[in-house]
VEXMI-530074 format. One line per 5 residues: number of its first residue (from 1); their letters; for each residue x, y, z of C-alpha. Coordinates in nm, 2 decimals. Layout:
BEGIN
NUM) A) X Y Z; ... $
END
This chain:
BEGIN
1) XXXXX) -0.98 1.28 -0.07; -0.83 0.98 -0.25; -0.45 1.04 -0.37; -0.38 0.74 -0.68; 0.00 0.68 -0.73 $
6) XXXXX) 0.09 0.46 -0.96; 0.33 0.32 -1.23; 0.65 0.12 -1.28; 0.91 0.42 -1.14; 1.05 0.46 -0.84 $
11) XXXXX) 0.92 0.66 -0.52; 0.53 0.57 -0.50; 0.56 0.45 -0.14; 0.79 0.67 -0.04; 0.61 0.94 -0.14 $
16) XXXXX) 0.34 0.81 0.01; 0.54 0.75 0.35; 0.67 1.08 0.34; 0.28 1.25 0.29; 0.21 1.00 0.64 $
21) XXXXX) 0.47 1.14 0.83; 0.36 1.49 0.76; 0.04 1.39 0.85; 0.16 1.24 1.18; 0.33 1.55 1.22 $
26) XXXXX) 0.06 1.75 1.22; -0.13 1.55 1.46; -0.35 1.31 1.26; -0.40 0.94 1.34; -0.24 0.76 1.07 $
31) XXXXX) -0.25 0.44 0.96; 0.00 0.24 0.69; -0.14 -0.09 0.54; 0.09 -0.29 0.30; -0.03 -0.51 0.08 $
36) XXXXX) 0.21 -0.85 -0.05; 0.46 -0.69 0.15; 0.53 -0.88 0.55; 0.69 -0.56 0.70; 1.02 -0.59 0.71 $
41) XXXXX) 1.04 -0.33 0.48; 1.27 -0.06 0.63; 1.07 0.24 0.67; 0.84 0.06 0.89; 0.99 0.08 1.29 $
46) XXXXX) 1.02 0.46 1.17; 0.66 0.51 1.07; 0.58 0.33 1.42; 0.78 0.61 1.61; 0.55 0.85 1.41 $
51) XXXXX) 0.25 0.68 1.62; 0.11 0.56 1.32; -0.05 0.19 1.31; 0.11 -0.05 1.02; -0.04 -0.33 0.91 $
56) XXXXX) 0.12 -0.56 0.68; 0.06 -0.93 0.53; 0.14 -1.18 0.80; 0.23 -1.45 0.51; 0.63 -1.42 0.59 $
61) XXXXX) 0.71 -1.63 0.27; 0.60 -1.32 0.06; 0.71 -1.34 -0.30; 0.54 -1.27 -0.62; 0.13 -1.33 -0.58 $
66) XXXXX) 0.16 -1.50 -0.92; 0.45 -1.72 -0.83; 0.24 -1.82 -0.56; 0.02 -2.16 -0.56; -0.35 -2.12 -0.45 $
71) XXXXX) -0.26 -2.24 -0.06; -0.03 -1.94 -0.04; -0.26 -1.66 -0.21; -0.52 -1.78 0.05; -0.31 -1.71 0.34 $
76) XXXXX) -0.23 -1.38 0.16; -0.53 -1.28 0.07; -0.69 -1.39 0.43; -0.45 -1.11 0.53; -0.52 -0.88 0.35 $
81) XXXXX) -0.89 -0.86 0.43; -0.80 -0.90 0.79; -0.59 -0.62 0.78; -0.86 -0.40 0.58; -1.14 -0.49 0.88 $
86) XXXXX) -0.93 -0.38 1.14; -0.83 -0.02 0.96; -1.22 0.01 0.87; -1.30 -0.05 1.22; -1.11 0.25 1.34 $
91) XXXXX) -1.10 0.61 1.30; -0.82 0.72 1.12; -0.77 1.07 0.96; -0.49 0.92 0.68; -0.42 0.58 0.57 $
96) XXXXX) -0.21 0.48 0.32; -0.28 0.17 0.08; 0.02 0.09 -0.01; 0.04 -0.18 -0.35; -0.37 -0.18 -0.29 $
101) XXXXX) -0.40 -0.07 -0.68; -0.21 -0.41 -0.71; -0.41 -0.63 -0.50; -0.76 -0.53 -0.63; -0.60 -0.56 -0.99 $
106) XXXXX) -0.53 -0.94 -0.84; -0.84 -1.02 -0.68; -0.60 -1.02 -0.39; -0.89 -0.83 -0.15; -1.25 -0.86 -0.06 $
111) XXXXX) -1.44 -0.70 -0.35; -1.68 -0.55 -0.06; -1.42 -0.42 0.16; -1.25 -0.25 -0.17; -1.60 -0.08 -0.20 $
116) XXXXX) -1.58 0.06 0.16; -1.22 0.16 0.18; -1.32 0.38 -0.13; -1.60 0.52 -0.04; -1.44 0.62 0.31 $
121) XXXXX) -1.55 0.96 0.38; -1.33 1.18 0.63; -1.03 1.07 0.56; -0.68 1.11 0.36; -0.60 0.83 0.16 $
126) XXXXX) -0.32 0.78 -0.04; -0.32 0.43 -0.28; -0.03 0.33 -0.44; 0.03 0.04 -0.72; 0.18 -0.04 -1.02 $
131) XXXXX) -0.12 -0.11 -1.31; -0.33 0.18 -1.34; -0.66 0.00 -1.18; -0.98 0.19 -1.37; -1.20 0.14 -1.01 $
136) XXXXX) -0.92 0.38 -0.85; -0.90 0.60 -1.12; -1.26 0.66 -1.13; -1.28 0.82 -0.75; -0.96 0.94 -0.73 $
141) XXXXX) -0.89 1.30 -0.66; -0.54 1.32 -0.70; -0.35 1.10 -0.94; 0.00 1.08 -1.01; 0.17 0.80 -1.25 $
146) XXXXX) 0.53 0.77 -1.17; 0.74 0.66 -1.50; 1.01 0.49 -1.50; 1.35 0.57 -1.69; 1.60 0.40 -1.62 $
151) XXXXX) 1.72 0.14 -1.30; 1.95 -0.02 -1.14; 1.73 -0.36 -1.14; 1.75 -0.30 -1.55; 2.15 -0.41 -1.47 $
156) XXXXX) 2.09 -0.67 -1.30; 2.15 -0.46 -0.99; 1.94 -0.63 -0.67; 1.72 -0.43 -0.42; 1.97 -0.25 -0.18 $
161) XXXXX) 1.84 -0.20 0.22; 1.76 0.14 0.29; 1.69 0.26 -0.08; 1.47 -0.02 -0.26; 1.33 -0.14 0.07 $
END
């Protein structure tokens, strides 16, 4: 099954964390892939005690894909489709995509390997991103749009450790 979260209010990835750890804690093999994020996000040492495998972009100098010159989506992209070959090489029974809406929206994966992630039979996916992407929407079983009201960042307020990231 294919669980779609998506929108411009908070709590897609947590909720998506939170459905990986209850996973884990049932026993499956789960897997976390981040997509324009380099892992220093702070759920992620967490999600590792949980045994599940976390991939993330090894571009460190991560910032907005479109604020980024064609060098640096390269690199990210190269990532990104590395990342993708190793979770579609092993057996996982849940695997969160997290921002993957996002990165096929930016042509920011391998149009092939988007095909086999969603056709991945099996297995508990949960995709999260902020556009609704029509290619998601069209196999998703579960979708959720998360709406934002109002937020801090509307304030001027920056990203705090622990809540934003």
């Amino acid at each position: 099954m294919i669980h779609y979260y998506y929108g411009n209010g908070k709590g897609k990835t947590s909720s998506a964390n939170g459905a990986l750890i209850r996973a884990a804690g049932s026993g499956m093999n789960c897997a976390l892939v981040q997509f324009f994020k380099n892992g220093t996000s702070s759920e992620i040492e967490i999600l590792k005690k949980t045994g599940a495998d976390v991939y993330f972009c090894d571009f460190q100098n991560m910032r907005f894909f479109s604020k980024m010159n064609d060098e640096e989506r390269a690199a990210v992209i190269s990532s990104h489709n590395e990342n993708l070959k190793k979770v579609l090489a092993s057996d996982y029974d849940f695997i969160v995509f997290d921002e993957f809406g996002d990165a096929v929206l930016n042509n920011a994966v391998d149009a092939g390997l988007t095909d086999k992630i969603l056709s991945l039979s099996g297995c508990e996916i949960i995709i999260t991103g902020h556009t609704p992407c029509d290619r998601i929407l069209g196999v998703a079983d579960y979708i959720t749009e998360f709406k934002c009201i109002a937020h801090p960042y509307q304030k001027g307020i920056k990203a705090r450790k622990g809540i934003e990231f």
